[in-house]
N, CA, C and O of each residue as an XYZ file, in Angstrom:
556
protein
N      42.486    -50.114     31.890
C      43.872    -49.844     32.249
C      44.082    -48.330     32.313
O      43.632    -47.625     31.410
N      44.805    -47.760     33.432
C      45.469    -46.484     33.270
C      46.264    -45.909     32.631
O      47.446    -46.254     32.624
N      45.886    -45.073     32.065
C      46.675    -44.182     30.755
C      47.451    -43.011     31.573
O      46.968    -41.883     31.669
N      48.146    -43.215     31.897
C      49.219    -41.673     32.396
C      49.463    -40.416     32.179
O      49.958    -39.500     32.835
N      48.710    -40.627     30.386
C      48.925    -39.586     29.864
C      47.621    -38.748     29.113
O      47.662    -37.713     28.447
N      46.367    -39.671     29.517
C      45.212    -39.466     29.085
C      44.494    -39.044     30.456
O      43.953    -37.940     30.515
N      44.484    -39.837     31.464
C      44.027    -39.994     32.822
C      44.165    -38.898     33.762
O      43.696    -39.214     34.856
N      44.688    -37.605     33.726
C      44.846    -36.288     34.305
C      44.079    -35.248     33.884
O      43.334    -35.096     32.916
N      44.468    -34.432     34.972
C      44.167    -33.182     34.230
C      45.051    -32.704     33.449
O      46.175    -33.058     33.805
N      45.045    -31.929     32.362
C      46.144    -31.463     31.015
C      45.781    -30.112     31.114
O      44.689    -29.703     31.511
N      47.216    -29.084     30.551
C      46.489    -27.563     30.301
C      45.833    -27.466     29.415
O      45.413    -26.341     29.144
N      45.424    -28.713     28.499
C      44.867    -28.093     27.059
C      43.246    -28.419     27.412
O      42.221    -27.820     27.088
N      43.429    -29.406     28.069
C      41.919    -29.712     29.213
C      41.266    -28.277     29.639
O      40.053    -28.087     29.551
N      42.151    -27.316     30.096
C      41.344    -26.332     30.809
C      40.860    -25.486     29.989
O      39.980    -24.687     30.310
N      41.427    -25.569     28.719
C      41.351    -24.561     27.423
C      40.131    -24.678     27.031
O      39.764    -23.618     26.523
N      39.134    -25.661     27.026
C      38.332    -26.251     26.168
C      38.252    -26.818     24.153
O      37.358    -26.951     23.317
N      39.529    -26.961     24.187
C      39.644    -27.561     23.241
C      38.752    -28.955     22.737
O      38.584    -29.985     23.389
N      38.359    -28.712     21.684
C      37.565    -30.060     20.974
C      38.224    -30.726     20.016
O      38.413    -30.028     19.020
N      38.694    -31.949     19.939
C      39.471    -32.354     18.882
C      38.530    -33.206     18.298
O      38.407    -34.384     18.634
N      37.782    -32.591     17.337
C      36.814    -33.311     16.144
C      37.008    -33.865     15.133
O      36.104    -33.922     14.300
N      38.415    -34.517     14.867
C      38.947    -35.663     14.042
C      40.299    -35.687     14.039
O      40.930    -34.634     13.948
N      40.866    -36.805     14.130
C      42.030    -36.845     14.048
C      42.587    -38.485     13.315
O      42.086    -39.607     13.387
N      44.178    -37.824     12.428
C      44.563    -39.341     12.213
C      45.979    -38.697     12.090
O      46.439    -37.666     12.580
N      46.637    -39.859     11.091
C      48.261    -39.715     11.027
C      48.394    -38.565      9.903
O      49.471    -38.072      9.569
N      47.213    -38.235      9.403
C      47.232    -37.091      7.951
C      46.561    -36.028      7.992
O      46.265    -35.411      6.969
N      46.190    -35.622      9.287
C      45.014    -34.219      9.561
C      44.375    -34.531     10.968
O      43.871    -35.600     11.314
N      44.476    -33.609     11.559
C      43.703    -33.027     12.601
C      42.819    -32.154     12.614
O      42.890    -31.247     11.784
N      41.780    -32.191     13.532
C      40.921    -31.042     13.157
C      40.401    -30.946     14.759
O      39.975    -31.902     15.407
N      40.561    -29.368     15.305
C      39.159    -29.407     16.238
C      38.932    -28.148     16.055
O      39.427    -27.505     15.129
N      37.795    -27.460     17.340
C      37.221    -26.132     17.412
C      37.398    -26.306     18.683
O      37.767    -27.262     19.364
N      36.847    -24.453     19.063
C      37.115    -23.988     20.673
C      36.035    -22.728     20.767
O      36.351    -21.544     20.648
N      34.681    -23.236     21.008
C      34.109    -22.098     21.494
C      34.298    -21.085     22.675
O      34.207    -21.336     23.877
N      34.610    -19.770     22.018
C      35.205    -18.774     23.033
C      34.204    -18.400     24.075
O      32.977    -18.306     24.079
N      35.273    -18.195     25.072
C      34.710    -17.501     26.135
C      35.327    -16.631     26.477
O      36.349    -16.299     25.876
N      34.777    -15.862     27.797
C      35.721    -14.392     28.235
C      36.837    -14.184     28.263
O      37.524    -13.310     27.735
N      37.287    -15.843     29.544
C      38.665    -16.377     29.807
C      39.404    -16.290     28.798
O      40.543    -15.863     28.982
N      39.018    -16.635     27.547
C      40.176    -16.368     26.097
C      40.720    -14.696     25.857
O      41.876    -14.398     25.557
N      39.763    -13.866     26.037
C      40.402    -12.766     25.933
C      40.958    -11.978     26.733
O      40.559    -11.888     27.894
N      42.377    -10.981     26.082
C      42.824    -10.318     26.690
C      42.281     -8.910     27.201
O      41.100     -8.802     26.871
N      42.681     -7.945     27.800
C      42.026     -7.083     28.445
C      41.548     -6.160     27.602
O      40.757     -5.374     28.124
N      41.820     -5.973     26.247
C      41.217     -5.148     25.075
C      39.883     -6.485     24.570
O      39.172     -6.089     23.646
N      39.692     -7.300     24.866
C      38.205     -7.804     24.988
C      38.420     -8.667     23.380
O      37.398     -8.933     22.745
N      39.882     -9.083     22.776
C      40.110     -9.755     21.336
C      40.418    -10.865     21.641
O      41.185    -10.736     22.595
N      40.284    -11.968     21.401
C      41.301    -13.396     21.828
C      42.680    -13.277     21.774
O      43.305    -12.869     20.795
N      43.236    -13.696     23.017
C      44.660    -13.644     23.427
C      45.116    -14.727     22.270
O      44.548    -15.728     21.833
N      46.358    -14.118     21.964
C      47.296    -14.626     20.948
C      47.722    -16.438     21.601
O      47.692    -17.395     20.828
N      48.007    -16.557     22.776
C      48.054    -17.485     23.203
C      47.097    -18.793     23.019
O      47.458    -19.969     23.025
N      45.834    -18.295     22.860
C      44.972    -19.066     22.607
C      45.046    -19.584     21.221
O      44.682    -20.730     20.957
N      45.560    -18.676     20.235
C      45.624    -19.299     18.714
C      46.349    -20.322     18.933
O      45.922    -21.462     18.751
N      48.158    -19.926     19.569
C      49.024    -20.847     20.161
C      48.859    -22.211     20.255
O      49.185    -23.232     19.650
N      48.262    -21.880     21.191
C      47.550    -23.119     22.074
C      47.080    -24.227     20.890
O      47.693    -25.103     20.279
N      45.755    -23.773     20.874
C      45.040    -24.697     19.213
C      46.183    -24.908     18.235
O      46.229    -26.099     17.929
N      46.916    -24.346     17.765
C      47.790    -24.843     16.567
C      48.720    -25.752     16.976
O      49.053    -26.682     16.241
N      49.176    -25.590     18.066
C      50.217    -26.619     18.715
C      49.259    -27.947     19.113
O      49.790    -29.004     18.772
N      48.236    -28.063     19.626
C      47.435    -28.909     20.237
C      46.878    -29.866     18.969
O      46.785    -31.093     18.978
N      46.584    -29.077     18.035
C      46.453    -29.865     16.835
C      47.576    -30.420     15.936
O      47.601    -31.506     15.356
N      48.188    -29.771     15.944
C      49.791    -30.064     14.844
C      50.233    -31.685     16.014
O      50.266    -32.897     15.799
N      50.432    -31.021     16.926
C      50.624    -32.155     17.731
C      50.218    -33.574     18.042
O      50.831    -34.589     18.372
N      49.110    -33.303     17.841
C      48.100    -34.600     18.118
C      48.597    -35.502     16.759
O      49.181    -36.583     16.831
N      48.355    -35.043     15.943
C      48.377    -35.379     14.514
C      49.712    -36.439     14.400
O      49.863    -37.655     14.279
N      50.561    -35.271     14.508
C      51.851    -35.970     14.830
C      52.511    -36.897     15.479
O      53.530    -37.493     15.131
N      51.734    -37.017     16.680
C      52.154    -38.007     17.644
C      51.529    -39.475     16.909
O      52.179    -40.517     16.990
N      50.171    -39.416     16.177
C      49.543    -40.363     15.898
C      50.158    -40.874     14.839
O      50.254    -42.101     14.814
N      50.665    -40.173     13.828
C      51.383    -40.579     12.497
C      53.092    -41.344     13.098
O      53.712    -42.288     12.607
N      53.430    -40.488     14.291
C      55.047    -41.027     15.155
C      54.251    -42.079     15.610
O      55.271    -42.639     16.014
N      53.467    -42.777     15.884
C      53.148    -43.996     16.496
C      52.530    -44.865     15.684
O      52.182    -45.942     16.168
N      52.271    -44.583     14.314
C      51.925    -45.857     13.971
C      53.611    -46.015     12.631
O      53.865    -46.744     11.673
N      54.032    -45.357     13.045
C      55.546    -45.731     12.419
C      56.669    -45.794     13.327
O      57.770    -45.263     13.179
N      56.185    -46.630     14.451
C      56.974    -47.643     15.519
C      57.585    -46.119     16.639
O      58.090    -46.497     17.696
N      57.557    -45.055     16.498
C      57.800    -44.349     17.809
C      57.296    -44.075     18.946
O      56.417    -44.866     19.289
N      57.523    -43.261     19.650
C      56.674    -43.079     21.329
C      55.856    -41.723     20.981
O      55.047    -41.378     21.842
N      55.967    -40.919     19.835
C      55.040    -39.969     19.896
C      56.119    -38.861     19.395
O      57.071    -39.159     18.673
N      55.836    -37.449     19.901
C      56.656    -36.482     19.514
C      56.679    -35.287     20.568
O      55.968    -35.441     21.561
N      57.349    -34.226     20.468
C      57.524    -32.940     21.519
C      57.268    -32.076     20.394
O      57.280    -32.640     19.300
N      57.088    -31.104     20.408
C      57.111    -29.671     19.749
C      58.072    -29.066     20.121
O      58.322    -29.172     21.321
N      58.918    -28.270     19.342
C      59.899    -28.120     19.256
C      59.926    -26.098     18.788
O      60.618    -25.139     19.128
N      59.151    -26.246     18.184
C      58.923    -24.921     17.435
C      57.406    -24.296     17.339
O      56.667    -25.159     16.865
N      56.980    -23.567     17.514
C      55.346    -22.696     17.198
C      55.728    -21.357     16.799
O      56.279    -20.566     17.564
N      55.327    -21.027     15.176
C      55.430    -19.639     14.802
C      53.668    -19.847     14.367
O      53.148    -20.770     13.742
N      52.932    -18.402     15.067
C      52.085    -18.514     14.858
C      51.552    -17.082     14.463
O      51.589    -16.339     15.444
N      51.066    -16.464     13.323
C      50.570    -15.233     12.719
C      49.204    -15.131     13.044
O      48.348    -15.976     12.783
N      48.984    -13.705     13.818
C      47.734    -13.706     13.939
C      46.901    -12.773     12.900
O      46.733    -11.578     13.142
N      46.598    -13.139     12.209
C      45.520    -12.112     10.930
C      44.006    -11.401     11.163
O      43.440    -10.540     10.489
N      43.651    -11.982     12.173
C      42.220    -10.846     11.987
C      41.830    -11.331     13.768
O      41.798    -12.343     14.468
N      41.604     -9.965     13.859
C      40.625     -9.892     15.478
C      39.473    -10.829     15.490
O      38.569    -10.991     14.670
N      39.778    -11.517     16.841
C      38.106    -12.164     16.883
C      37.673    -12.211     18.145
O      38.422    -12.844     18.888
N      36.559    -11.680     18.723
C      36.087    -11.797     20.425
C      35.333    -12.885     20.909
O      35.395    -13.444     22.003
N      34.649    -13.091     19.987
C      33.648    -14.797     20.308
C      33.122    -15.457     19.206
O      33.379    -15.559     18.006
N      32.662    -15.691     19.649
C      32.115    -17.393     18.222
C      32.958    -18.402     18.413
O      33.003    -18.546     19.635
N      33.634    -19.160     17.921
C      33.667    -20.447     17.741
C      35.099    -20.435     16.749
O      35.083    -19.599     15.846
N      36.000    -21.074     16.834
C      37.302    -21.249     16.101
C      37.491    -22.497     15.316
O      37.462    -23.558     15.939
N      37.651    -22.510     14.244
C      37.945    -23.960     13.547
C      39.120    -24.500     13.276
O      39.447    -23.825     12.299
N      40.124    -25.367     13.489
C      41.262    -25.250     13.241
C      41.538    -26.378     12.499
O      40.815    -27.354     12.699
N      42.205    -26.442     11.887
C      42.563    -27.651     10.598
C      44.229    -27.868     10.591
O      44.965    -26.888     10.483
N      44.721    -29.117     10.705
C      46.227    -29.044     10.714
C      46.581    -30.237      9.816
O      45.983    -31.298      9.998
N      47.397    -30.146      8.980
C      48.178    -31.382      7.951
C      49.719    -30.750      7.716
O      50.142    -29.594      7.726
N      50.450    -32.244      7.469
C      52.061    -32.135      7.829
C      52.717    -31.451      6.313
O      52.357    -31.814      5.193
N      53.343    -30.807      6.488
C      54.325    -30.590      4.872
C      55.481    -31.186      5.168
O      56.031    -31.259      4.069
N      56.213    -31.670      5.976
C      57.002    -33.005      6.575
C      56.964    -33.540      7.941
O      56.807    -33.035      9.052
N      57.274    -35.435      7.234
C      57.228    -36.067      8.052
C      58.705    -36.644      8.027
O      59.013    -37.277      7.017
N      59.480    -36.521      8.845
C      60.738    -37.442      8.589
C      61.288    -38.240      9.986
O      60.697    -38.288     11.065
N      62.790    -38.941      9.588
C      62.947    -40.390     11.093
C      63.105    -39.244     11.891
O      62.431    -39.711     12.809
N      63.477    -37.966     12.381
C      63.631    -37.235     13.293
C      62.691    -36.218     13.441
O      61.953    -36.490     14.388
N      62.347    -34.953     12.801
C      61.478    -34.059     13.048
C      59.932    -34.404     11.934
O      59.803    -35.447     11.294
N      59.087    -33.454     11.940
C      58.022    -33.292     11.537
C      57.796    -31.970     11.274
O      58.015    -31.356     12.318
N      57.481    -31.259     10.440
C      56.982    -29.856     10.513
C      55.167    -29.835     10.085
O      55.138    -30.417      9.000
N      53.984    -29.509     10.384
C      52.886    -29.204     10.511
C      52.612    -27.910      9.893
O      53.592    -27.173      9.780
N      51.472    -27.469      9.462
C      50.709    -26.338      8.929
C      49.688    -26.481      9.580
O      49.362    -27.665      9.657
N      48.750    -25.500     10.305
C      47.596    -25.019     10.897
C      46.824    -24.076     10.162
O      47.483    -23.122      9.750
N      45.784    -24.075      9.922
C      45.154    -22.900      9.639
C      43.740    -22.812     10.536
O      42.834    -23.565     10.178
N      43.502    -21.930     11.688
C      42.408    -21.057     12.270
C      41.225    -19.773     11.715
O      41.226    -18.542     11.754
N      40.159    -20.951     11.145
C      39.524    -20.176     10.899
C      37.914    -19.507     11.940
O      37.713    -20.099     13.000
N      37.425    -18.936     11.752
C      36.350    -18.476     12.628
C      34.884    -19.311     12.013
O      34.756    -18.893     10.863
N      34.161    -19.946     12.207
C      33.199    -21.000     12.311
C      32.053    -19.939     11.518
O      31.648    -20.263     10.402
N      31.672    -18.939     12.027
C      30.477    -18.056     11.484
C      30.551    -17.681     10.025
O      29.677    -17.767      9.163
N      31.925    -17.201      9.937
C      32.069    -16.348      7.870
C      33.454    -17.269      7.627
O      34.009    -17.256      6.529
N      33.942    -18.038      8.708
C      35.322    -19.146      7.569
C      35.992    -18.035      7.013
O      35.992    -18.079      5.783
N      36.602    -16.987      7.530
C      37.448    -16.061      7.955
C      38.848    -16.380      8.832
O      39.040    -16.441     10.046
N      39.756    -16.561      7.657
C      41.148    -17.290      8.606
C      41.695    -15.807      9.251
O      41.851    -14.693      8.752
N      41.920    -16.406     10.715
C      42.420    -15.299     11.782
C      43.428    -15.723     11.973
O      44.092    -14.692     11.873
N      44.217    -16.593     12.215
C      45.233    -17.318     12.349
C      45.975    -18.568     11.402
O      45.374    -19.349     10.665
N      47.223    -18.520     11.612
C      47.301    -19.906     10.894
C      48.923    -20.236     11.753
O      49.148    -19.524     12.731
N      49.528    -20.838     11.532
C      50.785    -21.734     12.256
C      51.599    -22.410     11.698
O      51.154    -23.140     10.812
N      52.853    -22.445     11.931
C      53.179    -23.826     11.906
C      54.016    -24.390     13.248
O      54.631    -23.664     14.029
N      53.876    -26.139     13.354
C      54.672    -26.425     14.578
C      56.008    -27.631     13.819
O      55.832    -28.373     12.852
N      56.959    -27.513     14.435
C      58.092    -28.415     13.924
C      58.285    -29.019     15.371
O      58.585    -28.423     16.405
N      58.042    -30.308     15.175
C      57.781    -31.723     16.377
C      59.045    -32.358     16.289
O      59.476    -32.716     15.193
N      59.798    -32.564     17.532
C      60.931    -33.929     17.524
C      60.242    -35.445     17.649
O      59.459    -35.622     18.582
N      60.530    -36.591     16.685
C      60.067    -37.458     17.203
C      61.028    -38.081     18.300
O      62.247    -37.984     18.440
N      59.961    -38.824     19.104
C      60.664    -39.484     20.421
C      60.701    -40.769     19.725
O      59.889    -41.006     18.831
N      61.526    -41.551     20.052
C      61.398    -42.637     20.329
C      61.536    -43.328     21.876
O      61.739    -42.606     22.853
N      61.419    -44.640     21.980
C      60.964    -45.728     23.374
C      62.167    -45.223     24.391
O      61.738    -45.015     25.526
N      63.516    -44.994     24.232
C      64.286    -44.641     24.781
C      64.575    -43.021     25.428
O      65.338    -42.668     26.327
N      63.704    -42.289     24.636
C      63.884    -40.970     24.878
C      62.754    -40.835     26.132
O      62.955    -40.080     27.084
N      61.621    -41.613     26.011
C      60.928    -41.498     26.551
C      60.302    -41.703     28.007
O      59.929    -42.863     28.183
N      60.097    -40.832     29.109
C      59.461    -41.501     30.355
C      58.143    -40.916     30.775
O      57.596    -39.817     30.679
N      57.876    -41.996     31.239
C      56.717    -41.992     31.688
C      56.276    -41.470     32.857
O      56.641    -42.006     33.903
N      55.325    -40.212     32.888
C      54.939    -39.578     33.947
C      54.072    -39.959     35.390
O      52.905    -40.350     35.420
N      54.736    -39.793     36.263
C      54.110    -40.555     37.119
C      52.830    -39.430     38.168
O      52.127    -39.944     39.039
């Protein structure tokens, strides 16, 4: 069967994001860097932390909003601190909720670097849950 929402291309698709575990209580992936990640001083664009912390907080969230009868969730909020320069290697990112409630969600991220586990980043995202009515389906 066709998934609408699995079955495309996605921007987080082009990112190369890896989502290497996920449930309703933690997410986890990595993103081995490439050029494309950095900005013109040759450091990973801030966007890219972005990106991963929302992509993970998110996932997480949607899975925990769906197995407690909703359609998933939106992000609503991304404050994301960037702490230490990084140009390549490999990013680890780890995300678990500090709330879950019938309307929002708030998430914690932490981005660390794969080689010395050196946190460069960390996040948080605050998710609206959807429910069946809020929701349409992309065609």
């Amino acid at each position: 069967m066709e998934n609408p929402f699995l079955d495309r291309p996605t921007y987080v698709g082009h990112t190369g994001i890896e989502i290497t575990d996920a449930s309703a209580d933690a997410c986890e992936g990595r993103l081995v860097l490439k050029d494309i990640h950095q900005q013109p001083y040759g450091v990973v664009h801030g966007g890219v932390y972005c990106t991963l912390i929302e992509t993970l907080a998110s996932t997480g969230a949607a899975l925990w909003a769906m197995e407690n009868g909703m359609a998933g969730c939106v992000g609503v909020s991304n404050q994301t601190d960037f702490l230490r320069a990084t140009t390549d290697g490999v990013l680890i990112g780890a995300a678990t909720p500090i709330h879950r409630g019938r309307t929002q969600q708030l998430w914690q991220v932490a981005v660390t670097r794969e080689d010395d586990g050196k946190l460069v980043a960390r996040g948080q995202v605050r998710l609206q849950n959807i429910t069946s009515t809020d929701f349409q389906t992309p065609t």
